[in-house]
C-alpha positions as CSV (number, residue, x, y, z in Angstrom):
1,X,-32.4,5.7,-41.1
2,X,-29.1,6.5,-39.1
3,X,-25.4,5.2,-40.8
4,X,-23.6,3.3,-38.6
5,X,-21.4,5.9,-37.4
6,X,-23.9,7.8,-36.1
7,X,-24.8,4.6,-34.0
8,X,-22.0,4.3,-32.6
9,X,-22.0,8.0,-31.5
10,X,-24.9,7.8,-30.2
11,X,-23.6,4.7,-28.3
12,X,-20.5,6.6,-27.0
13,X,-22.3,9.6,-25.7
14,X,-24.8,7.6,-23.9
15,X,-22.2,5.3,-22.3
16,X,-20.3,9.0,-21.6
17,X,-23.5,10.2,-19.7
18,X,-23.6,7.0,-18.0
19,X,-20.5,7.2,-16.9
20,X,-20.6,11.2,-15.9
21,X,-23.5,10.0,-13.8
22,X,-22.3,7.0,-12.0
23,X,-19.2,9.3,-10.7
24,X,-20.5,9.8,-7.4
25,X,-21.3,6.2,-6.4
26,X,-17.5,5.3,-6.7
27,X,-16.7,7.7,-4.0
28,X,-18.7,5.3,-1.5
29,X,-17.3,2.2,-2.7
30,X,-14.3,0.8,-0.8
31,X,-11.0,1.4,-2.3
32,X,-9.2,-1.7,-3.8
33,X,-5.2,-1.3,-2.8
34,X,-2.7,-3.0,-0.9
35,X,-3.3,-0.7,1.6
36,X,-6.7,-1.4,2.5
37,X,-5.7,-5.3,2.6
38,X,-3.1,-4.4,5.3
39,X,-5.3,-2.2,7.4
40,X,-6.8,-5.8,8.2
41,X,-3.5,-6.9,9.8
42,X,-1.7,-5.9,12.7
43,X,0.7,-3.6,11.8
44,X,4.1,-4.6,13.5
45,X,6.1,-1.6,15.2
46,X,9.7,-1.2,14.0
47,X,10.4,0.8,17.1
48,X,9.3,-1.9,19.6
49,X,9.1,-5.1,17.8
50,X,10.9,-8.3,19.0
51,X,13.7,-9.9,16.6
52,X,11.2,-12.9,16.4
53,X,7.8,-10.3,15.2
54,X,10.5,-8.8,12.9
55,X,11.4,-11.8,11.2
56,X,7.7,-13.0,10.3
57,X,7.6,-10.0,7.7
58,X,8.8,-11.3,4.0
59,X,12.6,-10.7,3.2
60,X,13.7,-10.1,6.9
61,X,15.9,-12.8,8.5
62,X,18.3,-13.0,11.1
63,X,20.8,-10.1,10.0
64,X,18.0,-7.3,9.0
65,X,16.0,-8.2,12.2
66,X,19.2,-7.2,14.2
67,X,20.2,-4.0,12.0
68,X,16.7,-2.8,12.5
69,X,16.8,-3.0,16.3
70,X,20.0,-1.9,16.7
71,X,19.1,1.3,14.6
72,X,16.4,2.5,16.7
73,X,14.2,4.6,17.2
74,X,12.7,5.6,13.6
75,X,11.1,8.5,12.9
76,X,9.7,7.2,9.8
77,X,9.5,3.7,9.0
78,X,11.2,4.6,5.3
79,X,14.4,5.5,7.5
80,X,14.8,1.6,7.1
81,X,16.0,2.4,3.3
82,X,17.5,6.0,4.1
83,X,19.9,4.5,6.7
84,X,20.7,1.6,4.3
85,X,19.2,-1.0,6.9
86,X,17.6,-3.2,4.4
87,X,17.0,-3.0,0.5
88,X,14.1,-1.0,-1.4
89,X,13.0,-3.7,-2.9
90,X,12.6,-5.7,0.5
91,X,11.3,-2.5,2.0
92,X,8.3,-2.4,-0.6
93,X,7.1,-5.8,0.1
94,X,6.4,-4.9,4.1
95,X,6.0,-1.0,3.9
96,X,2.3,-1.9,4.1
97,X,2.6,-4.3,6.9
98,X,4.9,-1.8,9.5
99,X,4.7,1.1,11.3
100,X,6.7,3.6,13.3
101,X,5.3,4.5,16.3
102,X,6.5,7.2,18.4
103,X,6.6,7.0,22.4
């Protein structure tokens, strides 16, 4: 007769080796992020956008839309926080949703 400790060992090292074994499928399984949501999405170029294209991603109105254009070209669409054109916080709700494209 095994205690209940050694039960729940047993358990452990069983759900362990089924876990061990499993690794490999979650390679081929798609990967849950933001990220893969916005690769759905047509990603809106900073360098070559319209004021009106700007203006549909979250936090960017009138005045950001402007400062954006006029600060062009971007190497890298985080310039938009390193020049001080809009916020971080704003910047991480579209960071998914633009792009900087070079010519």
């Amino acid at each position: 007769m095994h205690t209940q400790r050694e039960q729940w060992v047993g358990a452990l090292g069983l759900a362990f080796m089924l876990l061990i074994m499993m690794t490999p499928l979650f390679s081929i399984l798609p990967q849950a992020s933001v990220a893969y949501a916005a690769d759905k999405e047509e990603l809106i170029d900073i360098n070559s956008a319209t004021a009106d294209q700007l203006k549909t991603l979250k936090g960017v109105g009138d005045a950001i839309s402007e400062k954006i254009i006029k600060g062009r070209p971007y190497a890298k669409k985080d310039e938009l926080v390193q020049r001080q054109i809009m916020p971080r916080a704003a910047y991480e709700q579209i960071k998914y949703k633009i792009i900087a494209k070079q010519k």
